[in-house]
C-alpha positions in Angstrom: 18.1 -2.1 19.5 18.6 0.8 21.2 15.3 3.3 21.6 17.1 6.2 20.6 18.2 3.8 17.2 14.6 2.8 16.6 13.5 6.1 16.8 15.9 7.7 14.1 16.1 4.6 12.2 12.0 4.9 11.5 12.4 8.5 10.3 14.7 7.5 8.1 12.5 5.1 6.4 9.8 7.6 6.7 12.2 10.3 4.7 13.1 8.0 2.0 9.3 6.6 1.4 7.9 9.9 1.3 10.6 11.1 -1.1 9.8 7.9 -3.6 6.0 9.4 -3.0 6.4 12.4 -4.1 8.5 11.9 -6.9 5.7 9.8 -8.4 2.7 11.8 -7.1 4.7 14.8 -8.7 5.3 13.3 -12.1 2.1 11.6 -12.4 0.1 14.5 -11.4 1.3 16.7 -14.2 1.1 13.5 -16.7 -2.3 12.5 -15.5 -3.4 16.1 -15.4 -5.0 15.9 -11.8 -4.9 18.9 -9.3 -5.9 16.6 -6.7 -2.7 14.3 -6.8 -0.4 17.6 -7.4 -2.1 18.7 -4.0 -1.3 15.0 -2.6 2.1 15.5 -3.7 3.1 18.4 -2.2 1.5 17.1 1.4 4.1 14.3 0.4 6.8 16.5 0.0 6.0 18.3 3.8 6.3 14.9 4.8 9.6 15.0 4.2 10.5 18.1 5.8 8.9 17.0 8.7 10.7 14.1 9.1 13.8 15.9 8.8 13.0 18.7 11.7 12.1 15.2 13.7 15.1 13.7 13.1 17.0 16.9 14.0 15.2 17.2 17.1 15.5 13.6 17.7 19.3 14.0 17.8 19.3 16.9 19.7 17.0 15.2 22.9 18.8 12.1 22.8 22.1 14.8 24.0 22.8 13.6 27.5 22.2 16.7 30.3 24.6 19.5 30.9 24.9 22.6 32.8 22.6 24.5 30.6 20.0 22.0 30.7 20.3 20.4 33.7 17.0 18.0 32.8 18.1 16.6 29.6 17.1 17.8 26.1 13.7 16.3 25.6 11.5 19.2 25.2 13.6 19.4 21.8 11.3 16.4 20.2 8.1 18.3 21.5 9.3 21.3 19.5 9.7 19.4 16.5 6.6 18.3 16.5 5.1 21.7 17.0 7.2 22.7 14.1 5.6 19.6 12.1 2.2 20.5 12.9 2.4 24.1 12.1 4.1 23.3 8.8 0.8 20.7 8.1 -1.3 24.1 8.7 0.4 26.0 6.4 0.4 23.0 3.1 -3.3 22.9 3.9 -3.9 26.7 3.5 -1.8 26.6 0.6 -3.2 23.7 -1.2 -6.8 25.2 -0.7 -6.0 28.7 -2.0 -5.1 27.1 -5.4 -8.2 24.6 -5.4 -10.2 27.4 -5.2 -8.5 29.8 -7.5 -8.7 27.1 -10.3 -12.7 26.7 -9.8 -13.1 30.6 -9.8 -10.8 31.0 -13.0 -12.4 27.8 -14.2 -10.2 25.6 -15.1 -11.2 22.0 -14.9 -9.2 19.6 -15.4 -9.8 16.1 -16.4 -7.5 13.7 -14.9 -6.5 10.2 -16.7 -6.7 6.3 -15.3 -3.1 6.8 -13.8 -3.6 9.1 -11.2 -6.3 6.5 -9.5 -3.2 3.8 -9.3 -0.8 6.1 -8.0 -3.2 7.1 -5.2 -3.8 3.6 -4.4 0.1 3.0 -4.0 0.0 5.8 -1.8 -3.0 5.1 0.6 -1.3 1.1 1.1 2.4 2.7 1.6 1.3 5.5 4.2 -0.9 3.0 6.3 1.5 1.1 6.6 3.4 4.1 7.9 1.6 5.6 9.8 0.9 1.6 11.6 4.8 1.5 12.2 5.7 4.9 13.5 2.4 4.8 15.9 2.9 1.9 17.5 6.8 2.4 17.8 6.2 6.0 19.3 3.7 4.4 21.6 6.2 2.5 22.7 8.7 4.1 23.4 6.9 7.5 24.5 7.8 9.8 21.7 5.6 12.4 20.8 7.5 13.5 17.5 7.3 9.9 16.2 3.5 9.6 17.2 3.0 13.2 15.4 5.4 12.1 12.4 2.9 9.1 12.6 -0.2 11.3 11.7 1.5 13.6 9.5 1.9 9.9 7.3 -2.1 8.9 8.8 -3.2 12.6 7.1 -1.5 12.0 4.0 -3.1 8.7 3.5 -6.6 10.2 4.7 -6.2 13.1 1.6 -5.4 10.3 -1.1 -8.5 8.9 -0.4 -10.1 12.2 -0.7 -8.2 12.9 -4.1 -9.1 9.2 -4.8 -12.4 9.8 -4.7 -12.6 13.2 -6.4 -10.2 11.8 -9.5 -12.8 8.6 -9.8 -15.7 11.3 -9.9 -13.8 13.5 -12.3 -13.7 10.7 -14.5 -17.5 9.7 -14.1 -18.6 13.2 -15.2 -16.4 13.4 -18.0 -17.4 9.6 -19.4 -20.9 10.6 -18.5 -21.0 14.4 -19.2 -22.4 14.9 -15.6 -20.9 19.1 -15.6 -20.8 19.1 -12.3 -18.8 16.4 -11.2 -16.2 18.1 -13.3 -15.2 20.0 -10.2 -14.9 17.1 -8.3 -11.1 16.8 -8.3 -10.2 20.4 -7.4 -13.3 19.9 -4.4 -11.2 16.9 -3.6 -8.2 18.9 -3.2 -9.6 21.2 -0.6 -11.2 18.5 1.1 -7.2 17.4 1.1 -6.6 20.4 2.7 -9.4 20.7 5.2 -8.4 17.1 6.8 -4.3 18.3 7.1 -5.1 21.3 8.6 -7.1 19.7 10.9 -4.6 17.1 11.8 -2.0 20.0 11.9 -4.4 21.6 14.9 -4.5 18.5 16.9 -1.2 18.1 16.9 0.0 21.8 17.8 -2.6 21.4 20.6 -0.8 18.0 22.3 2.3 19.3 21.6 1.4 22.9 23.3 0.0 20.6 26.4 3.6 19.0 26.4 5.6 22.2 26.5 3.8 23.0 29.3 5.1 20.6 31.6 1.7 19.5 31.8 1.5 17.5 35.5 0.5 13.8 35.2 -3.1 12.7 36.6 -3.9 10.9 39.9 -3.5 7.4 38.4 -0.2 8.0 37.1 0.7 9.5 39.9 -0.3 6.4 42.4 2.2 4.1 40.3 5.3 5.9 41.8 3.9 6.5 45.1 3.7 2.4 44.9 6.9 2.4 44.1 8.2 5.0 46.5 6.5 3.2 49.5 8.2 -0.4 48.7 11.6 1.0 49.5 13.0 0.2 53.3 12.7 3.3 55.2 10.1 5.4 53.5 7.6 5.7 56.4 4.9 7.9 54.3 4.8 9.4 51.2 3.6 13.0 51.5 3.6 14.6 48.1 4.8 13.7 44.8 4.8 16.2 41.6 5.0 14.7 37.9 5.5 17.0 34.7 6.0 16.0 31.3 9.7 16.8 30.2 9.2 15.8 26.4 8.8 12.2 26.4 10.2 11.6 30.1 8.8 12.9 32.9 10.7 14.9 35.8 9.9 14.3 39.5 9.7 16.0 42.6 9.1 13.8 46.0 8.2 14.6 49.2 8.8 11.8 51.6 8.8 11.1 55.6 11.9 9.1 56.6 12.2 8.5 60.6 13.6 11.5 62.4 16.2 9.6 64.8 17.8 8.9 61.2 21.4 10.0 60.6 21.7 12.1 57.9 23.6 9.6 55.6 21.3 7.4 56.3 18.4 9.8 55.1 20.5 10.5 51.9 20.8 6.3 51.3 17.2 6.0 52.1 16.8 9.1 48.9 19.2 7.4 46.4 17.2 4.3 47.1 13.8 5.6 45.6 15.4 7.7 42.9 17.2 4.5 42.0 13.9 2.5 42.3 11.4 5.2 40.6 14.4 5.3 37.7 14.4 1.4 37.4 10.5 0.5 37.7 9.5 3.2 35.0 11.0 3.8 32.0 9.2 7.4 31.2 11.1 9.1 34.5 14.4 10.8 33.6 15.0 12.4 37.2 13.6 12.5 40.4 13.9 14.9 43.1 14.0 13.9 46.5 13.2 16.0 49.9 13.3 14.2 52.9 11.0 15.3 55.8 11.0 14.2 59.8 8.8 11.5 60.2 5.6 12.7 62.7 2.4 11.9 63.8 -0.6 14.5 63.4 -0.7 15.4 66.8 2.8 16.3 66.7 2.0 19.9 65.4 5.4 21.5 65.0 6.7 18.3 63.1 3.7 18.2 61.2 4.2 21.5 60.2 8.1 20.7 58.9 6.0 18.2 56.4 
């Protein structure tokens, strides 16, 4: 299937689980009576418009390039998944503004047995989630699918947290332990605390990406590899890689031999773009300048270089 297919196809599922989620997260959080699975809930429910800004932006930088953007649409997936990210901020803010306003005004709430079996549900469906998306956007290089991949990883972490502070609700009631009354509205900010955190992380990887952060050394030394197996590269003298969403763009220096026509330069050029394009799926374009092959004590030639 195509990569493109895969990646829209997973949102999709993501969309529709995380609509089934909520709907019984909702429903059972006002039966059950529990402020920590409401809070669960609505991290659900930004789920879902997450995955739908991902799947928008997606579509958009799978567009081929045109005259506006001459380098593709790509970036449009990174800013997605800064949209994702500062929309995880913003649940977690919200969910812990009324945790806190419901200790102060003191209303505790004693959840029932329910609410623990619709967490479990929950923390099994958005593994599994979050174990599909991550290792498809790996993949394939996608940054919004990896970021749509812990949006589903944070929503798992905070049912365990409102797991935990339902079951201790529950204790202190059956055991009239006053305290551990609390323990589901605690729960709920502890909800919130680990989605805004996720939220930061991602805004930070994504912020790197819309940078056109340059690739390190390492990466870097694969397409010189690459450049230098082509027939009539003499030396490679500089090679710059930036991030272009979940491509990269390239900008190559190379020696060819100076006696060389120039149709036979621009051959040699089409060669390694073709090649660079071929051996590594992550580069969308490559561009090529072709310098005068010289020794070092040829100064003035080594000064065209």
């Amino acid at each position: 299937m195509d990569v493109n297919k895969q990646i829209v196809q997973a949102t999709w599922i993501g969309i529709i689980a995380n609509i089934i989620l909520t709907l019984l997260k909702g429903a059972f959080g006002f039966i059950a009576n529990s402020k920590a699975l409401l809070a669960d809930a609505l991290h659900s429910a930004s789920d879902i418009v997450g995955s739908v800004v991902i799947l928008f932006g997606v579509k958009v930088a799978i567009k081929p390039p045109d005259e506006e953007h001459p380098y593709g649409h790509g970036k449009a997936e990174t800013i997605a998944s800064i949209i994702v990210a500062f929309l995880l901020i913003l649940v977690g803010v919200e969910i812990t503004i009324s945790a806190i306003k419901s200790m102060f005004q003191g209303n505790v709430a004693i959840p029932k047995m329910s609410a623990l079996i619709i967490i479990a549900i929950s923390i099994v469906a958005k593994e599994a989630l979050f174990q599909y998306k991550y290792r498809l956007g790996k993949r394939v290089n996608s940054i919004a699918l990896i970021s749509e991949a812990w949006h589903h990883r944070s929503d798992a972490f905070s049912s365990i947290a409102a797991l935990i502070g339902i079951a201790a609700t529950l204790i202190g009631n059956h055991y009239d332990i006053s305290f551990l009354l609390y323990a589901d509205a605690v729960a709920s900010i502890a909800v919130a605390a680990i989605v805004i955190r996720m939220g930061y992380a991602l805004a930070k990887e994504s912020s790197i990406m819309m940078m056109e952060q340059v690739l390190d050394e390492q990466q870097i030394a694969q397409f010189e590899q690459t450049i230098t197996g082509v027939a009539g590269v003499r030396k490679v003298d500089k090679v710059y890689a930036r991030t272009h969403g979940r491509y990269v763009v390239l900008d190559v220096r190379l020696s060819v031999d100076a006696n060389l026509t120039v149709e036979e330069g621009h051959m040699i050029s089409k060669q390694v773009k073709r090649s660079l394009i071929t051996n590594h799926n992550n580069i969308q374009d490559a561009i090529i300048h072709l310098n005068p092959y010289a020794t070092c004590s040829e100064d003035i030639a080594c000064k065209l270089v």
